[in-house]
MOPAC internal coordinates of N, CA, C and O (Angstrom, degrees):
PM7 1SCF
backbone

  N    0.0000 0     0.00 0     0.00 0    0    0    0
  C    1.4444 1     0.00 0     0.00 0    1    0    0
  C    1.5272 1   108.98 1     0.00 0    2    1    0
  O    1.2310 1   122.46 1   -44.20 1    3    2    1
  N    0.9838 1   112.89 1   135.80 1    3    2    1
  C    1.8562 1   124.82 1  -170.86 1    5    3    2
  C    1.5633 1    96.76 1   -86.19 1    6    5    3
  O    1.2310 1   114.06 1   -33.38 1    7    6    5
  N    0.9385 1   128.85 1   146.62 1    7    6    5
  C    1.3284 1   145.27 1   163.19 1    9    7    6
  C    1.5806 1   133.74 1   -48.56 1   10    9    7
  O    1.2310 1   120.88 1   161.09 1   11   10    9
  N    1.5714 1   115.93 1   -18.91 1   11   10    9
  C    1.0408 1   153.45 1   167.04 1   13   11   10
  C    1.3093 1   110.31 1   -80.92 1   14   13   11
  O    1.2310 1   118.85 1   127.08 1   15   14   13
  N    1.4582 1   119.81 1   -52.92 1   15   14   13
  C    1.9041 1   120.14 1  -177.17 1   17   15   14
  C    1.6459 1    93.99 1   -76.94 1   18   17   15
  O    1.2310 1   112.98 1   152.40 1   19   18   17
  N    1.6618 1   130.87 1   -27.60 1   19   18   17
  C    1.2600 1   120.05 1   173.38 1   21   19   18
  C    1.2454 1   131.28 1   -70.51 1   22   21   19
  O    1.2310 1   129.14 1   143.33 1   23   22   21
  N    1.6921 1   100.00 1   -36.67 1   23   22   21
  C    1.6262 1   109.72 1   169.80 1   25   23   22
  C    1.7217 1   101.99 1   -65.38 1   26   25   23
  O    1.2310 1   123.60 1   131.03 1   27   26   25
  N    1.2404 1   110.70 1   -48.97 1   27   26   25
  C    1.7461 1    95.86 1   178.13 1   29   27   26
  C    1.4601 1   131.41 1   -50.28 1   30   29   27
  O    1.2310 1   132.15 1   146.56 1   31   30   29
  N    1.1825 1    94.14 1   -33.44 1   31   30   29
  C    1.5902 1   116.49 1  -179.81 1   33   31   30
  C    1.7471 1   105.42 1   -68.84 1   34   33   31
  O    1.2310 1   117.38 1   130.81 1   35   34   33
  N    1.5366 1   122.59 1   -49.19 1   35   34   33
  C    1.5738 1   116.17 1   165.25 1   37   35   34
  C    1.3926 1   102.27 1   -70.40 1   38   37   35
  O    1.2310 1   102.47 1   103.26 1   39   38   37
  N    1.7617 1   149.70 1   -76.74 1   39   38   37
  C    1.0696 1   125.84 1   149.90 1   41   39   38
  C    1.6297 1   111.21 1    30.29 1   42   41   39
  O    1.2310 1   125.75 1    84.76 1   43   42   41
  N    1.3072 1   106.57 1   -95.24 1   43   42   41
  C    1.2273 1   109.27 1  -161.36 1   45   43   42
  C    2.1553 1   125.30 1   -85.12 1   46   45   43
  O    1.2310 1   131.52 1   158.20 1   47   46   45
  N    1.4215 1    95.36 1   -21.80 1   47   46   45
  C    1.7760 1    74.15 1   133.05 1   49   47   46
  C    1.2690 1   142.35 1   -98.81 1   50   49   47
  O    1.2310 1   119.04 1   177.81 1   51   50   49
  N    1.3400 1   119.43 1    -2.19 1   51   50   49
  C    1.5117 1   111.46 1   155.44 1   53   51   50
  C    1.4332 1   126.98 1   -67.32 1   54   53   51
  O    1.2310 1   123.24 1   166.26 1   55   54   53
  N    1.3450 1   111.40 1   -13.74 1   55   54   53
  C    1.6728 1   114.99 1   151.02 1   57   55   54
  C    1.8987 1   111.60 1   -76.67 1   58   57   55
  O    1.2310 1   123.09 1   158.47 1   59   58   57
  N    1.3193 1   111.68 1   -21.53 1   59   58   57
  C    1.5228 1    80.92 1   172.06 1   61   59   58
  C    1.3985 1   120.83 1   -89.84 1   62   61   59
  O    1.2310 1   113.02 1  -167.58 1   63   62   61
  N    1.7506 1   130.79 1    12.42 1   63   62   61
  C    1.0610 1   133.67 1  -154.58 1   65   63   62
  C    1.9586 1    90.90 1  -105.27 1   66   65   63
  O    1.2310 1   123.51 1   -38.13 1   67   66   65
  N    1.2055 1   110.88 1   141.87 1   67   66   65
  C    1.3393 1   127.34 1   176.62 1   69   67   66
  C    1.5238 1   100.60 1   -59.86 1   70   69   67
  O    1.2310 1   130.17 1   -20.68 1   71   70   69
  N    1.4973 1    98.00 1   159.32 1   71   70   69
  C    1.9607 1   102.22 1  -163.29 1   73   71   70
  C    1.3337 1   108.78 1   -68.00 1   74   73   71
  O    1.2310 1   124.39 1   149.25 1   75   74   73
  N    1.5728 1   109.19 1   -30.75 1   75   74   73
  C    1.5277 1   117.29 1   170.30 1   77   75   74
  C    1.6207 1   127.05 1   -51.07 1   78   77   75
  O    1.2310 1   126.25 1   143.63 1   79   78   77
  N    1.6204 1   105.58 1   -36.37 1   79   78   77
  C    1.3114 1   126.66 1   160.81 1   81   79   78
  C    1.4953 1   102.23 1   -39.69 1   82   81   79
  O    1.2310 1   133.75 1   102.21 1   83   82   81
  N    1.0846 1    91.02 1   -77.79 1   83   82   81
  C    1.8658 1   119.68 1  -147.49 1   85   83   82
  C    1.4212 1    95.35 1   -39.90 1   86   85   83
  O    1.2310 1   124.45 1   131.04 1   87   86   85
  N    1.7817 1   109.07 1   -48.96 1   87   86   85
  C    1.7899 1   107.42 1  -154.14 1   89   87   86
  C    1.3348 1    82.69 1   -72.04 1   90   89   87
  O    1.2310 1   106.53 1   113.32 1   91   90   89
  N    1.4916 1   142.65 1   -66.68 1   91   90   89
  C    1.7209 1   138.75 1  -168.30 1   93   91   90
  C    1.1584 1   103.03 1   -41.44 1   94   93   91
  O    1.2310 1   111.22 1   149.60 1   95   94   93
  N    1.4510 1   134.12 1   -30.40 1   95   94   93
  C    1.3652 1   137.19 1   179.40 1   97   95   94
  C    1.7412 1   104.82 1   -56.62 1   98   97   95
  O    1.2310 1   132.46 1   121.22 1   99   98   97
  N    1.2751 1    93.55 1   -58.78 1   99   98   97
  C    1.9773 1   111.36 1  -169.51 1  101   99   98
  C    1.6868 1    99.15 1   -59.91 1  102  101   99
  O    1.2310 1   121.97 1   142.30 1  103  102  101
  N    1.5562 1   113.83 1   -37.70 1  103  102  101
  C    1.0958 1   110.68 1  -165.85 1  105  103  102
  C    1.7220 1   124.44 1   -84.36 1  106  105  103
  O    1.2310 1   133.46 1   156.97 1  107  106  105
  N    1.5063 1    91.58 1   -23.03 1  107  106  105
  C    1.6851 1    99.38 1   162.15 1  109  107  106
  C    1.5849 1   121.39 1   -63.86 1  110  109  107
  O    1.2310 1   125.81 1   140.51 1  111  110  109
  N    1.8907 1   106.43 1   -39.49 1  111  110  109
  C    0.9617 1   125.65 1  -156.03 1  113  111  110
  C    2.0925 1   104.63 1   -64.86 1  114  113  111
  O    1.2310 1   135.61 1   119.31 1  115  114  113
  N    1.0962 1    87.40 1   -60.69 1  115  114  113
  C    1.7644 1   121.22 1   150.58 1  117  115  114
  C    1.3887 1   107.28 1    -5.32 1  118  117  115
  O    1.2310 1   123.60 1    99.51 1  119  118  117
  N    1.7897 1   110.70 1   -80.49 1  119  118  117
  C    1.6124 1   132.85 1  -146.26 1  121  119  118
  C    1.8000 1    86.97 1   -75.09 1  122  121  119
  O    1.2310 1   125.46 1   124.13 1  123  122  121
  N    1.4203 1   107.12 1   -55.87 1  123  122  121
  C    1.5054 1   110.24 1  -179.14 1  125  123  122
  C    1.3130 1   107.09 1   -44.34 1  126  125  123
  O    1.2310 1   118.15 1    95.24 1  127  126  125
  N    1.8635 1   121.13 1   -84.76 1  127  126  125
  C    0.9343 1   119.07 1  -171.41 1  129  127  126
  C    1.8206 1   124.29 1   -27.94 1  130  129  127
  O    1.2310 1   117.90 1   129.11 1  131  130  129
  N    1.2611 1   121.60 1   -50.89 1  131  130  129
  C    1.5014 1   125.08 1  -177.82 1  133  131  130
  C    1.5719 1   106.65 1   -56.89 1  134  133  131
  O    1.2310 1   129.49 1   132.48 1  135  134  133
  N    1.8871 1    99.32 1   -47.52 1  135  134  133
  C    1.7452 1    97.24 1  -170.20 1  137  135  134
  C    1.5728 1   114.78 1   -49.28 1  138  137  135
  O    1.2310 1   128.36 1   130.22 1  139  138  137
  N    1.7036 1   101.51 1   -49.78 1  139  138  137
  C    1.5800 1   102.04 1   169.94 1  141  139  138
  C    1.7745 1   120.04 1   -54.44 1  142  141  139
  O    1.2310 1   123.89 1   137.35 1  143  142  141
  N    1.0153 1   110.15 1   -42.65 1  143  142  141
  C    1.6730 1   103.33 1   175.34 1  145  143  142
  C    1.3908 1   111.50 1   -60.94 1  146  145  143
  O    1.2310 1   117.59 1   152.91 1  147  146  145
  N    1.2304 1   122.20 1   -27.09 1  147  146  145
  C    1.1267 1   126.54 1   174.11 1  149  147  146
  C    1.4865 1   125.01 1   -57.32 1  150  149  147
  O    1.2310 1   129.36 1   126.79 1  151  150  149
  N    1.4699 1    99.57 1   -53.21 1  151  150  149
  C    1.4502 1   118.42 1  -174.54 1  153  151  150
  C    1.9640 1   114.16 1   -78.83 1  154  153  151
  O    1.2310 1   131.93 1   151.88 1  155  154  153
  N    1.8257 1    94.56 1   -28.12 1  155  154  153
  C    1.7433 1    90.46 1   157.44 1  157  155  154
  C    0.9488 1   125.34 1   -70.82 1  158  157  155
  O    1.2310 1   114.62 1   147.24 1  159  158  157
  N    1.6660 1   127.80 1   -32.76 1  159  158  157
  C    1.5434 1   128.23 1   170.99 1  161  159  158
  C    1.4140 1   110.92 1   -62.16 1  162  161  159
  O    1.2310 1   115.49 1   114.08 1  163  162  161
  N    1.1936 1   126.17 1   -65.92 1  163  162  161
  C    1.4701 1   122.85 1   155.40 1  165  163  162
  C    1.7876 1   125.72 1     6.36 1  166  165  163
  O    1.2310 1   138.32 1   100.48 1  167  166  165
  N    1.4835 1    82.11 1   -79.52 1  167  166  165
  C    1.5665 1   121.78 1   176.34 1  169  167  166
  C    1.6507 1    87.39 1   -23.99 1  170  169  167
  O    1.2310 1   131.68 1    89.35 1  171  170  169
  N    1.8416 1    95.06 1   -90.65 1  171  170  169
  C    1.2776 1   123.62 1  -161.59 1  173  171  170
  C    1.8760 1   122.46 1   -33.84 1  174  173  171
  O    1.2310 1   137.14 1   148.27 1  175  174  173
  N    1.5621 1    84.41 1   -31.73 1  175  174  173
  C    1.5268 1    93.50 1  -168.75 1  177  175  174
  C    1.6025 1   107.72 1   -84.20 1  178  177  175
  O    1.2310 1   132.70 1   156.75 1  179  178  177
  N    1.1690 1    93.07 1   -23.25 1  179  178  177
  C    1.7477 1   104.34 1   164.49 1  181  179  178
  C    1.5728 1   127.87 1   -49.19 1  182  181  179
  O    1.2310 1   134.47 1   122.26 1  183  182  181
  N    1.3035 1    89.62 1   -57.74 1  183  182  181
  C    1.3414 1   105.31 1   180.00 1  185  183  182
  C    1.2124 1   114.92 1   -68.44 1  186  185  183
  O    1.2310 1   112.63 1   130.63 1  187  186  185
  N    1.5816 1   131.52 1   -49.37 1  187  186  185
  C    1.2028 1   136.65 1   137.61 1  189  187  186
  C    1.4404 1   135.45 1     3.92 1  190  189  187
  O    1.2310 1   128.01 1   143.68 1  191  190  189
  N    1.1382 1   102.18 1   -36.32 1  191  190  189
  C    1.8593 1   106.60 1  -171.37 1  193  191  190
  C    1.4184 1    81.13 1  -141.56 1  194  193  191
  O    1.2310 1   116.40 1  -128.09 1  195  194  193
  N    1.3433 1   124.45 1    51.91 1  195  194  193
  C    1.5531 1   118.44 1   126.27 1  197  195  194
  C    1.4028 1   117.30 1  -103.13 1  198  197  195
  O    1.2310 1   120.10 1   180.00 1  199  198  197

C-alpha cells in the first residue's frame, strides 16, 4: 500500500467523523505535534553542550 492510498484512506475517515470530532481531532493533533518539537529541540540542545 503506497502512502498516498493510506493518507486517503485517513483523509477519508476523518470526513466521516462529526465536526466536533474533527476540531478534537485538530486539537490532539496540535498538542502532540508541538510536544514532539519540543522534545527535538530539547533533544538537540542536549547534544549540543556535549
Amino acid at each position: 500500500m503506497t502512502s498516498i492510498s493510506r493518507l486517503d484512506r485517513v483523509l477519508e475517515s476523518i470526513e466521516n467523523l462529526s465536526v466536533d470530532e474533527q476540531e478534537t481531532l485538530i486539537d490532539l493533533r496540535s498538542h502532540r505535534l508541538a510536544e514532539r518539537r519540543r522534545s527535538e529541540i530539547a533533544a538537540n540542545i542536549a547534544q549540543a553542550q556535549v
